[in-house]
N, C-alpha and C positions, 0 to 999 in steps of 0.2 A: 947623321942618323946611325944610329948601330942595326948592326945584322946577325943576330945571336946563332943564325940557322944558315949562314952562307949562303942565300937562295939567289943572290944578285951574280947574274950571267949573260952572258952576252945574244943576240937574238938577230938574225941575219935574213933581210926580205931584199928581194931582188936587187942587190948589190949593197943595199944601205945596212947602217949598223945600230941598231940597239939595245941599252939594258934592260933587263924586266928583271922583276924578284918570280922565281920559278915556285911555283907550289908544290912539283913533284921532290925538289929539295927536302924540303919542310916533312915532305911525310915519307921519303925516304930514310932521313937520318930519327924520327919521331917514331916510326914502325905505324904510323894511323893511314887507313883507309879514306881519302881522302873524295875516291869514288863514290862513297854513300852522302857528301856533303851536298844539301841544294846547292845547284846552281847560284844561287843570291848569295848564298854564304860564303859561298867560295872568294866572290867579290870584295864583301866585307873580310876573310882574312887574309887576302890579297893586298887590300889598302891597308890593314895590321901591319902585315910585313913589311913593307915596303916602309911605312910612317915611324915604326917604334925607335922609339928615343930615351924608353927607361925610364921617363919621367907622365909623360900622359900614355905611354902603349908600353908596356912590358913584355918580354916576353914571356911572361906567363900569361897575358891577355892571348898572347899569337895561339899556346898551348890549348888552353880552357877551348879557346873557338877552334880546334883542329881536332878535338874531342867532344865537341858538340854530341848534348843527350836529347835528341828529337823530343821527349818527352817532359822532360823536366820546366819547371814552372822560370818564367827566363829571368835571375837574379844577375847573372854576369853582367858588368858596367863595363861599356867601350867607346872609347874614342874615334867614331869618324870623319873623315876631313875627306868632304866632297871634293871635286878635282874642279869643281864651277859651280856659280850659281844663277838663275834664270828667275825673270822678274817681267811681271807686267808693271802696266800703268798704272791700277789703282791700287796695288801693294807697292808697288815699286818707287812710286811719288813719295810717302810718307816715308818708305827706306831711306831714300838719298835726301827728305829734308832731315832725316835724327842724324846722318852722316856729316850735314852740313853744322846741324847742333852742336856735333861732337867734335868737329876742328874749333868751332868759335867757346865749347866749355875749357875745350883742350887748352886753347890760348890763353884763357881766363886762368885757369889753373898753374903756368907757368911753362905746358910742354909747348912741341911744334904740331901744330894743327895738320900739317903737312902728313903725318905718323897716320892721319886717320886716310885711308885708302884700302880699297879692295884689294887684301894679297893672293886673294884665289879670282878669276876672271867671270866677269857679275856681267851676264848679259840679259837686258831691258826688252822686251817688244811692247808698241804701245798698240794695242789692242782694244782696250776695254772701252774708251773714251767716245766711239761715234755713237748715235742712238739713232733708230728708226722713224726719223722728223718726217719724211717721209716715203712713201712706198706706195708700188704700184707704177708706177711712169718712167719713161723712159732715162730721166732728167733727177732720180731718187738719188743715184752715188753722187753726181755732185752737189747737190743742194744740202745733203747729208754730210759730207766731206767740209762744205763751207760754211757749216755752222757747228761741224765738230772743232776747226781751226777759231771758229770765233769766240766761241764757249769757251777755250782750253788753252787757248795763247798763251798765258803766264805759266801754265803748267808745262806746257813744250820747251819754253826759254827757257827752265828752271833745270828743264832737263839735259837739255843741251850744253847748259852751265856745269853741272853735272860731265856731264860728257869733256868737255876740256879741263875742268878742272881735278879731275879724279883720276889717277892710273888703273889700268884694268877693268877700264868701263864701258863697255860701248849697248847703242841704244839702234834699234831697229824703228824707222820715222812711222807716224799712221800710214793707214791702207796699204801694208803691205800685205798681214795673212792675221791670222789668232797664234798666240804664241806657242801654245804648242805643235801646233801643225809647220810650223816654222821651226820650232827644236826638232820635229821627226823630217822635217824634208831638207833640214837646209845646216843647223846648228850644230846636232848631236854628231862624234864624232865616232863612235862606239870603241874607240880606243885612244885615247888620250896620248900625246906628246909632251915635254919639256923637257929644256935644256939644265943638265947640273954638272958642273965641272967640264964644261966641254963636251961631254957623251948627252945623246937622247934617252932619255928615259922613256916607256912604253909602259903601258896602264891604262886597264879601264874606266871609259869614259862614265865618270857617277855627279852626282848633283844633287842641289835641294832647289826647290822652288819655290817663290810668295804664291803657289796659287795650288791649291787641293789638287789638281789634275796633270800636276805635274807629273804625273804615274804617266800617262800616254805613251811618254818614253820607254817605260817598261817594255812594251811590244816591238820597242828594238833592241832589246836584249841591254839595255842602259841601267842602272838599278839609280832609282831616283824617288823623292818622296815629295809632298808638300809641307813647308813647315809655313810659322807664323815669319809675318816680316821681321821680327826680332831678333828672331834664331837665324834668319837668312845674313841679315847683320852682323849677327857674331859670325860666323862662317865665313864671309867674306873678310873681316879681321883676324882671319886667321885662329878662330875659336873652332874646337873641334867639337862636331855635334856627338854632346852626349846621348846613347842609349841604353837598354837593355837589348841583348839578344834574344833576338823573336823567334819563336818558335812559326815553325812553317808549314801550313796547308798546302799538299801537294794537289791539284785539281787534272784529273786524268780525261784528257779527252779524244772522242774514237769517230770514227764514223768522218760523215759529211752531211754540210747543209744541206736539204730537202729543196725541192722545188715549191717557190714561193717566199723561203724563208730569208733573212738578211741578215748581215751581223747588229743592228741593232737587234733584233727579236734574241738574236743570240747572247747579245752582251744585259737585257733585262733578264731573260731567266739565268743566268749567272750569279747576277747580282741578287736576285731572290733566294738562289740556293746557298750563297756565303754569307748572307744576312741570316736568314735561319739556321745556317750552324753557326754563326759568332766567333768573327774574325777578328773583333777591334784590337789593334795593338800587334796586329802578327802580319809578318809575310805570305802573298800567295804565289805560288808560282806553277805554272802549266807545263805540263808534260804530256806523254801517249802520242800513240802512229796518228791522231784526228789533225798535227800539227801540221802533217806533210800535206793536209787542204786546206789548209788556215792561210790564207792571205798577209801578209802584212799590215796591210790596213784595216782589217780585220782584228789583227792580234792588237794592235793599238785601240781600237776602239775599246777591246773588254782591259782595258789596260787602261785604261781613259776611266774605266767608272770606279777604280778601287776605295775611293773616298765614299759612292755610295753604298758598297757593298762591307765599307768596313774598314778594310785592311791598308796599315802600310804601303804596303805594296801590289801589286800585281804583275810580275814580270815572267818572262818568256827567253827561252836561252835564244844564242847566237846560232843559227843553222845556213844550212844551203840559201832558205828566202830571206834571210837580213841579208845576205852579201846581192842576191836578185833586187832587193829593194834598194840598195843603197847604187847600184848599178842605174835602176830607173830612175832614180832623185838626183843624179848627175853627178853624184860624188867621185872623186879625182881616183882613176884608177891607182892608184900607189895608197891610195887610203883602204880602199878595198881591200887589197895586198896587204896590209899589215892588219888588219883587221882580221884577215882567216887566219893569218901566221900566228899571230899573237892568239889567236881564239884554240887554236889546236895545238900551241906548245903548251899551254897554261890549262889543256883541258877542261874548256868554256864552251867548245862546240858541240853542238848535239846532232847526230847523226839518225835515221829511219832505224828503231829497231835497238838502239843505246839500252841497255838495263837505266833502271830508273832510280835515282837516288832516296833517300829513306828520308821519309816526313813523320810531321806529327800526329795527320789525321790527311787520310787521301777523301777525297768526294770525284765521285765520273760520273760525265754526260755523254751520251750517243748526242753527234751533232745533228743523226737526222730525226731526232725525236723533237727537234725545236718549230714550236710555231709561230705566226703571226702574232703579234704580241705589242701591246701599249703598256704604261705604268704611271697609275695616276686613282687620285685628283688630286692628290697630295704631297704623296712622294714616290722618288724612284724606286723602290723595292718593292711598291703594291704592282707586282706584275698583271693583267689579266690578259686572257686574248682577245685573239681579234672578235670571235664570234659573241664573246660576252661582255665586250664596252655597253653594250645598249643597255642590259641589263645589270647590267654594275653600278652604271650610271642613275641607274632608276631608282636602287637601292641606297644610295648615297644622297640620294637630292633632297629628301625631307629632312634629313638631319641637316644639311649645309640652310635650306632654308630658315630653319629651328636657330641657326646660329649667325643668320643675318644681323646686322646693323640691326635692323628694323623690329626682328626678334627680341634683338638682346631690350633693346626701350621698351616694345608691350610688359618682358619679364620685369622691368625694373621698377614700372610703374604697378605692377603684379604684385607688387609686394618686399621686391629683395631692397635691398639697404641702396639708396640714391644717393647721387652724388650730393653733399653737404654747400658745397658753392655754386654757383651760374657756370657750370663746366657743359650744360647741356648744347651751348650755341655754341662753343669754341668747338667741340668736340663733329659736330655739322656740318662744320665748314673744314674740316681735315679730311675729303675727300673719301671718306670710308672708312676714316680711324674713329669713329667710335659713335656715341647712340644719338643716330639720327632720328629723330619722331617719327611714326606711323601708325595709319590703323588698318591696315592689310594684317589678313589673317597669319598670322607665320607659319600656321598648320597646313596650310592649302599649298600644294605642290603643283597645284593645275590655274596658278595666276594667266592671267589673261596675254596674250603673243603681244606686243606691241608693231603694230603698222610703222613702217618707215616713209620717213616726210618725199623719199625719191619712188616710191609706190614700187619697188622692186619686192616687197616680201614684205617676210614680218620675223622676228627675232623673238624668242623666248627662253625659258629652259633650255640649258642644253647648245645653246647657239653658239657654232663657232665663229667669235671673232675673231681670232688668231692663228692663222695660218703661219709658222715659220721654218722657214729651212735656217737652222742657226747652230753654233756652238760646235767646241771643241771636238764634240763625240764622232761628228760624221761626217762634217763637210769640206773632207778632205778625202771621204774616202769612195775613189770611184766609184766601186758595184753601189751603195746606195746612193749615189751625184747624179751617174749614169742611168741608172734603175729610175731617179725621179724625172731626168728629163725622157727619157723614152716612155715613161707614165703619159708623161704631159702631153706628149708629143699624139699620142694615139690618144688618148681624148679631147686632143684638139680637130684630130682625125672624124673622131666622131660627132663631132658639135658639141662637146659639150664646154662649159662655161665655170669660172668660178663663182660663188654666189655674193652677191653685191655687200653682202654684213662683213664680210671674210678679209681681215685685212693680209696678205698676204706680203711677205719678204722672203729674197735669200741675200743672206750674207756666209761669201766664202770663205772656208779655214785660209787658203791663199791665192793669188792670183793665177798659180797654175789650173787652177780648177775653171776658170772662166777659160784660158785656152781652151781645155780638152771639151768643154761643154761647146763652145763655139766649131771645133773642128768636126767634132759629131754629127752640127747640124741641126743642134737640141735650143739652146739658146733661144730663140725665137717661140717656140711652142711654150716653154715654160712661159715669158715676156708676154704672154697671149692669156695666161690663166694668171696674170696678177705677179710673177714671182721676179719682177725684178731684182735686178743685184744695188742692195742698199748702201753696203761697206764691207769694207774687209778686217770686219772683227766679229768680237763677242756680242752680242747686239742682242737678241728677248732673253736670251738664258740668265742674263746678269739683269734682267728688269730693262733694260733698254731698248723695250719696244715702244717707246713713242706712244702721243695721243690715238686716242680713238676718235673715228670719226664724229662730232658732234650730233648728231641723231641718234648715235649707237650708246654714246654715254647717256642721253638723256632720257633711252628704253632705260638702260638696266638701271638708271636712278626711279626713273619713276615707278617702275615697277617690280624693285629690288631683286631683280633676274639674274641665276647663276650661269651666267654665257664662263663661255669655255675656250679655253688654246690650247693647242695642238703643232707642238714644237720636235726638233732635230736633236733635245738638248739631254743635259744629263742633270738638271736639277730642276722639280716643279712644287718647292716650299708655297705655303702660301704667302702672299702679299708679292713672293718676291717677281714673277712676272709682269703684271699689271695692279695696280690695285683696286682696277674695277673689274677684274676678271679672277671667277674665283674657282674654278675647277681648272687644272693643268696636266695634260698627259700628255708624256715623252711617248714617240714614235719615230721613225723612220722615216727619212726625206720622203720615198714613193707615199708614203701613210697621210704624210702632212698634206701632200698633192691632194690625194682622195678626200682626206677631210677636208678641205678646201673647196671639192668639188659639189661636197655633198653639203656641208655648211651647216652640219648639226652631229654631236656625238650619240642622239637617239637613233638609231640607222644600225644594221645588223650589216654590215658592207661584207658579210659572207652570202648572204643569202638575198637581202633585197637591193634594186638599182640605185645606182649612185647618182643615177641623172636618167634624163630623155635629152636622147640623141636625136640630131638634124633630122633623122630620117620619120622621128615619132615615135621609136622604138625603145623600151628600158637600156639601159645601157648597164649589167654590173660590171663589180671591181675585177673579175677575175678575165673580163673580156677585154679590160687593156693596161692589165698588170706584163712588164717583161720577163721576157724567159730568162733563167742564167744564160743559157747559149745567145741571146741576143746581148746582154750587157757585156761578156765576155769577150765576141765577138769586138763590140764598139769599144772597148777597154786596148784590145790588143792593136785595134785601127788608131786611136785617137787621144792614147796616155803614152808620150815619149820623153826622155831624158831630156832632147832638147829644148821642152818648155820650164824646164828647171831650173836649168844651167841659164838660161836665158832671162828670168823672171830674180834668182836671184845673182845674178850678174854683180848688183852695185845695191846689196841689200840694204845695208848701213847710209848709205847717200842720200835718199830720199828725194824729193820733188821740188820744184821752186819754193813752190810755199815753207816746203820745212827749211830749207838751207836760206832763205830770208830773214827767217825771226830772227829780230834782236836778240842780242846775248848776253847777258852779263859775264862779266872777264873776273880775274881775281881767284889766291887761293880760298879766300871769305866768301860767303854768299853775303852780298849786300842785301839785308830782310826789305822790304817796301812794306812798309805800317799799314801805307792802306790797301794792301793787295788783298781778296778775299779766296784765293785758293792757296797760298804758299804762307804761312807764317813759323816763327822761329816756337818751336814745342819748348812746355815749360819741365821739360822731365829732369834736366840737370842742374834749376834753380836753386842755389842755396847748397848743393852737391860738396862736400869735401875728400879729401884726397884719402879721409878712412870713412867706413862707414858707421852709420850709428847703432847701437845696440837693437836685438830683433824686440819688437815690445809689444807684451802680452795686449787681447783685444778684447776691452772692457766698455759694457753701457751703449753697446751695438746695438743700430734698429736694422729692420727689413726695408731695403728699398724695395723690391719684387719678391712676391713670393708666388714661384711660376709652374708649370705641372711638366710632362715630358716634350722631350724632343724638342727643346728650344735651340733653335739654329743659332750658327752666326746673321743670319740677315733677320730675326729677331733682335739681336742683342745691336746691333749694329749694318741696318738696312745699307744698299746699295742704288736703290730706287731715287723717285721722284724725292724730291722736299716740298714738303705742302706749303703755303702760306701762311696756313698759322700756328705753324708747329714751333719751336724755340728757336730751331736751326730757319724756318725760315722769317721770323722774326728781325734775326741778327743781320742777315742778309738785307730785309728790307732796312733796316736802320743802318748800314753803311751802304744804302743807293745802290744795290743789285734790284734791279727791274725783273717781274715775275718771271717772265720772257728768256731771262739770263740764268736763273736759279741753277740749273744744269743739273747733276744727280749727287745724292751722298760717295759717292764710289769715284766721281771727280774732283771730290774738295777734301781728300784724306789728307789731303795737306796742310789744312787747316784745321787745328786742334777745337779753334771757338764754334767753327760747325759741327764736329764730329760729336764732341763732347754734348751742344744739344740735340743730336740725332738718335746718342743712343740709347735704345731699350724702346726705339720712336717706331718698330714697324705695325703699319696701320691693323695686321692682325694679331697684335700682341695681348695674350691673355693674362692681366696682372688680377691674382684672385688676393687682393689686397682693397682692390678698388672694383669690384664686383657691379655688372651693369656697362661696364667700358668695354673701349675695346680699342688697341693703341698704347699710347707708355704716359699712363697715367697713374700714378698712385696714390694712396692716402699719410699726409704728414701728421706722424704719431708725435706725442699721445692728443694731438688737437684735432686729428680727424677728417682735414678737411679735405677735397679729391685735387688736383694739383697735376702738373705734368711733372716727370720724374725729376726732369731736371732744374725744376725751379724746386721743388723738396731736397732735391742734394746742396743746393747753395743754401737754404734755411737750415740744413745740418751742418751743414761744412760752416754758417756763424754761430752754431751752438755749441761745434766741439762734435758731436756727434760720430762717430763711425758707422758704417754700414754694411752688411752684408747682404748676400742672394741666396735665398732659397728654393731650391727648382730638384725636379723629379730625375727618369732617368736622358741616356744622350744626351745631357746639357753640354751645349757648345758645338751641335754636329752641323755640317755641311763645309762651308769655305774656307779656308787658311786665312781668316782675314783678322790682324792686329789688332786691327778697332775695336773687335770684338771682347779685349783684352785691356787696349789702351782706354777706351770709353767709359768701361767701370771705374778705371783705375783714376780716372780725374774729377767722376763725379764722386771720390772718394769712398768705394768701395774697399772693403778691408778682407772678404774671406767670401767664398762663396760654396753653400754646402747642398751637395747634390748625389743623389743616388748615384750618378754613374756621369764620365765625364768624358767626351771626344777626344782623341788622342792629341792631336795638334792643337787643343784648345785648351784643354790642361795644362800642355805645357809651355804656354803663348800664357796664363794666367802667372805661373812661374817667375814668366820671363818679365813681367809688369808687376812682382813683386805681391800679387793677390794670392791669397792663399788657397789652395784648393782643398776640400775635405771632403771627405763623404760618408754618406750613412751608413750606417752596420748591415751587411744583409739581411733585406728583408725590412728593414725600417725603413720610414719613409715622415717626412713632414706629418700626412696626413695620420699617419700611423701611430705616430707621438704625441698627435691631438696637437701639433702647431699651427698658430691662426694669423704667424706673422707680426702680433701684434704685444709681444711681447718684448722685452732688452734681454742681450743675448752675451753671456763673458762665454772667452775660449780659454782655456787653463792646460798648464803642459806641454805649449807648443818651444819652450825654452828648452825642456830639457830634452827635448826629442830630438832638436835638431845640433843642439851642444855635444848629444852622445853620436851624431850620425847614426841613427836607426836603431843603436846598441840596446835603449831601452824602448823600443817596440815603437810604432807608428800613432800611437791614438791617445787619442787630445778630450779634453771632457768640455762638455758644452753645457752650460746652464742656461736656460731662459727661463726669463721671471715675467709672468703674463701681473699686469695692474692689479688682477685681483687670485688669490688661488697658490696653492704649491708650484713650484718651479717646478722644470721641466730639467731632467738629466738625463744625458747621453754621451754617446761615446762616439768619435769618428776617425777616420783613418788620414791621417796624412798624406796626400796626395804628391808630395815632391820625392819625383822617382828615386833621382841619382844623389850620390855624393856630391856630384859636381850642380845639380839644382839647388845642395841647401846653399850651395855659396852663392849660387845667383837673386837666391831667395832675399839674403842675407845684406847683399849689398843692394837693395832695391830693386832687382831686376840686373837684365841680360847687361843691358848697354851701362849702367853704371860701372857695373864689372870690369866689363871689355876698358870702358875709358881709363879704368884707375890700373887695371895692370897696362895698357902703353902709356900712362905716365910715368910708372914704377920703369918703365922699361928704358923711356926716354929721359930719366933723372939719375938713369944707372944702378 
């Protein structure tokens, strides 16, 4: 590596000795202020320096970024190479099967299969994979545990295969914790080590992740992002993640939290105030005196939701409380030690009272102005409070009604255009994906309660059945763990009960959290109001809450009732919770308690009781809500280092069960044909060692023509698989039993499920096929209504290419491949959309799909597009031949059957230099393979 700026010096912590690249060098000998740089920035020219080679980092990359213009629109292209990378199960499976692809193309091609290996260190937790089979009883973890191993065996073996056969790999077994609560308690190191030439090198600990929340990390001063598993891929092959330098929102916060308030309430009005100024593509980073009351787990939490709010990033410098937190997480004191040392030679520590570095737009909260606070029925950035769910809820319910199943049939028999085939009885039986017959009024908001067959109540409107303590955002983080079982604990005090509709779970971020709840004394209260501990993962936030009780589903079928959940989580898209639950508000563990107690979200839980208590008397929320000073108190009795240091002892080792499975051996994955979670992907069939000419996109139809906000768990669900959907079609035709089906999020491994999964989630609105609801389209110019994915194999034997057209945020929510890989094999070619999620853009890139987008201000609807027109794109040759030289925009004609074409203009969506090449060779992993063949053929 060259050092054009001399910065590499020597660094000395209690007797031990270290290199680092100094930044005070760099702006010593440069005359630049390197004071005014963020904090994030800093990091990124830290890994500049330190990487530049003259050929991917120059030094005038180092320059440009040490003269960073806060203000300027971000054109600089850099090179960074994370120091690791961090993977769950359901990204992470499909990772290590294209790795396994890419030894057996490798070998195909004439290199060493061997070449294919993580040269940066990829660590695995498998998290995603338990689901809430059951809950409620003492007996939930293991009967949950024992049929997440029976469901997923092949997927664990494969991984474990994985695990010996790959260097730099290793894999965290189930039930241990959710992966990121595992990267912030046990993983992250905040200051990176390795060996070169004999001396250690020292540097900040950074990273990419398969999973949007890999931000969490942020709140230990980590700078870390989420990308697609693709990009996670190259980076582990040693591909440097291209970006543009992001400009940075500095978020200035003062004060302290109020009494009552919690860092969820805190991290939703956040996430609402950097939604409405418009973060997507930039770094956030927090500053101001409010940090010296910020908690740690705290600062992770609003650090946790950066994917909702938008941004890159969300990070928080290194101070006094990471080195306090990293102390309570049992980390080896000499790590500590070199983590301050290094944080205060390299000026990365933030002190009470520090002058504040120069952003590009500051936004400040007083933290005691924050209240009680849900966000829902939709998404996380519909913040409301506490005092106005009832009323929120009232005002949303007649439209959700209006857009029921049951709805959508009266409208379609109403008059709108019906489906052209027998799609009405397929469409019935997909659980809620699409127009089931009815004659209930859709207009009537005041449908009748339905009586339960156990005579406990009655369930309507409004009903919560989903009580869950879950997901990465807070069950890991004391004050609300402790806050919800000291809830529990005094309205168990008071007699009061959970309400029998309310299915209730907790699953912990990790197993240290059942210590400290057990040491409290809380455990048991909770255990009392339904909230047993189910597993030790991601469980309702990722769809993984398990059936509903059979009485429960057969109210809200028969009576097409909006019943409602009420989660810990940080994502409430629709369909992707339940798919017979169709209003979803994030809250706060203590919140989830109360709605659990009360068992309807119509209820003002400020003002009227949440129950009658044993004595006869109203019982409200405010009567056995905890004080800060009691959770505090239980925090400082009952949260110790040594349930840490002890829990992750022998993290990596797992239990009998995991170190049992069979293993397949070999640097080969030997495929098993009839395996249906693991099969060998077809992305490098037919692959040569050049790539072929980029080729203009003629005589294109619309597979979806879709409107805003279409998620990844739209494009590419995570949930159940119906019966009689494509995906589980395939399953029943190679002998997978209903029983077995497992979820889309557990068979990423399998290209022939995923492929019919996607564009499958049951509330997907394809206004192609008008009257559906689900991933159905119409096959032009014949017309007929179809699922998409039997219309993509009728084009893919006509020759046909295909495109997506969708509104704005297309692509937002999860870092998930699929999302990308799904189009890409039902042969999708271009997808054009107003505006495009940042990790989903370039996850489209990285699969070779093109991204484009409308001209400000236009829009599908705006052009008078009906979808149903053939579509040429013209100019995408020489756009990408000139690298950008001659401008970004491509001319798009559609030619509707009857009528003038339609012309327009759009913008080329592949950011960097280094995208047109990945463009260019089919995507990331082509890329990656053909230069270590080049590498390994000399």
């Amino acid at each position: 590596m060259a050092d054009s700026f001399q910065s590499r010096a020597p660094l000395q912590v209690d007797g031990r000795s270290f290199q680092m690249f100094r930044l005070d060098r760099l702006a010593g000998q440069q005359g630049v202020d390197l004071a005014r740089l963020p904090f994030s920035l800093k990091i990124l020219l830290e890994n500049l320096l330190r990487c530049e080679d003259g050929v991917t980092v120059t030094a005038d990359d180092v320059l440009k970024l040490a003269r960073w213009d806060a203000q300027a629109e971000p054109s600089d292209e850099i090179a960074f190479r994370p120091a690791r990378v961090l993977m769950q199960d359901f990204t992470g499976v499909p990772a290590v099967v294209d790795l396994a692809a890419m030894r057996d193309a490798m070998a195909r091609l004439g290199g060493n299969p061997k070449r294919i290996n993580p040269l940066q260190p990829a660590e695995l937790v498998i998290d995603h994979s338990v689901q809430v089979d059951e809950a409620g009883t003492p007996l939930a973890l293991l009967h949950n545990t024992e049929l997440e191993y029976k469901r997923n065996q092949e997927r664990y073996a494969f991984l474990r295969w994985g695990q010996k056969a790959l260097d730099n790999f290793r894999v965290v077994p189930p039930e241990t914790g959710i992966v990121h609560q595992v990267n912030l308690e046990y993983l992250a190191r905040v200051v990176f080590t390795r060996e070169d030439g004999g001396e250690s090198i020292a540097y900040p600990d950074t990273l990419v992740g398969t999973d949007s929340h890999t931000t969490m990390i942020n709140g230990l001063g980590v700078l870390g992002w989420g990308v697609g598993g693709i990009e996670a891929e190259a980076a582990m092959l040693g591909q440097p993640v291209s970006m543009l330098v992001p400009q940075v929102i500095g978020f200035k916060l003062s004060g302290r939290l109020p009494e009552g308030a919690t860092a969820t309430d805190l991290v939703l009005t956040v996430t609402q105030m950097l939604r409405k100024r418009g973060v997507v593509g930039k770094f956030v980073e927090f500053f101001g005196d409010g940090l010296d009351h910020l908690p740690l787990a705290d600062r992770a939490t609003i650090a946790n939701m950066a994917p909702e709010y938008g941004a890159t990033c969300g990070i928080f410098p290194i101070d006094a409380e990471t080195l306090r937190y990293l102390e309570l997480s049992g980390r080896p004191a000499e790590q500590i030690a070199l983590v301050e040392a290094y944080a205060k030679e390299q000026g990365l520590f933030r002190t009470s009272g520090s002058p504040s570095p120069t952003y590009t737009d500051v936004l400040e909260l007083d933290l005691s102005t924050v209240e009680p606070s849900l966000a829902g029925p939709k998404r996380p950035q519909d913040r409301v409070t506490l005092a106005a769910v009832k009323a929120g809820f009232s005002e949303v319910l007649a439209q959700m009604i209006k857009d029921s199943p049951t709805a959508l049939a009266a409208a379609a028999k109403a008059g709108r255009k019906a489906p052209e085939i027998g799609t009405e009885d397929r469409l019935e039986t997909e659980g809620g994906g699409g127009v089931a017959p009815g004659s209930e009024d859709p207009d009537a908001p005041d449908a009748h309660a339905h009586p339960l067959t156990n005579g406990h109540g009655a369930i309507t409107h409004g009903s919560v059945v989903i009580a869950a303590i879950t997901s990465c955002t807070n069950t890991s983080n004391p004050s609300v763990m402790i806050g919800a079982g000291l809830l529990a604990k005094k309205a168990v005090e008071r007699g009061l009960k959970r309400k029998p509709w309310v299915k209730a779970s907790l699953a912990p971020g990790s197993k240290v959290v059942t210590d400290y709840l057990d040491d409290a004394g809380l455990t048991a209260a909770l255990e009392a109001l339904g909230f047993h501990t189910v597993g030790y993962g991601c469980t309702t936030c990722i769809g993984n809450s398990g059936p509903l009780a059979k009485e429960i589903t057969q109210a809200i079928q028969e009576d097409d009732l909006v019943t409602v959940s009420v989660l810990s989580g940080n994502r409430n898209f629709e369909g992707r919770i339940n798919s017979e639950v169709r209003a979803n508000y994030l809250a706060s563990p203590p919140l989830v308690v109360a709605y659990a107690l009360a068992g309807t979200i119509d209820i003002d839980l400020t003002s009227e009781p949440i129950g009658i208590g044993s004595d006869g008397a109203p019982v409200f929320l405010k009567d056995i809500w905890p004080s800060q000073k009691e959770i505090q108190e239980t925090i400082l009795k009952s949260v110790r280092a040594e349930m840490y240091r002890r829990k992750y002892a022998e993290v990596f080792q797992g239990d009998a069960r995991w170190q049992s499975l069979p293993t397949p051996e070999g640097d080969l994955y030997e495929w098993d044909d009839a395996s249906t979670y693991v099969k060998n992907p077809p992305y490098f069939q037919g692959m040569g060692v050049d790539p072929e000419p980029v080729e203009e996109i003629q005589g294109a139809r619309v597979l979806a023509l879709l409107g805003d906000s279409i998620t990844t768990d739209h494009i590419s669900p995570a949930g159940s698989i119906k019966v009689q959907s494509p995906a589980g079609q395939y399953l029943r035709e190679h002998g997978v039993e209903v029983a077995d089906f497992n979820s889309y999020g557990s068979r990423r491994g399998n290209h022939e499920v995923m492929v019919r999964g996607t564009f499958a989630n049951v509330r997907l609105r394809n206004q192609l096929a008008p009257g559906t609801e689900g991933g159905f389209t119409r096959l032009l110019p014949d017309g007929l209504v179809t699922t998409i994915f039997e219309a993509s194999e009728e084009y893919r034997k006509r020759g046909v290419p295909l495109i997506i057209l969708a509104g704005k945020e297309y692509g937002s929510g999860s870092s998930r491949d699929w999302a990308a890989k799904g189009p890409k094999l039902l042969g999708v070619r271009a997808v054009i959309a107003e505006s495009f999620e940042r990790i989903h853009r370039s996850n489209l890139v990285g699969m070779g799909i093109l991204p484009l987008q409308f001209q400000a201000g236009a829009s599908a609807s705006s052009l008078g597009l009906t979808g149903e027109e053939t579509f040429a794109i013209e100019g995408l040759k020489e756009v990408l031949d000139s690298g950008f030289a001659s401008g970004r925009q491509v001319r798009v004609i559609a030619t509707p059957s009857e009528g003038e074409p339609v012309r327009f203009s759009a913008t080329v969506r592949i950011d960097t230099p280094q995208e047109i090449k990945y463009y260019e060779h089919g995507g990331i992993l082509p890329y990656v393979l053909r230069q270590l063949l080049k590498g390994d053929r000399g």
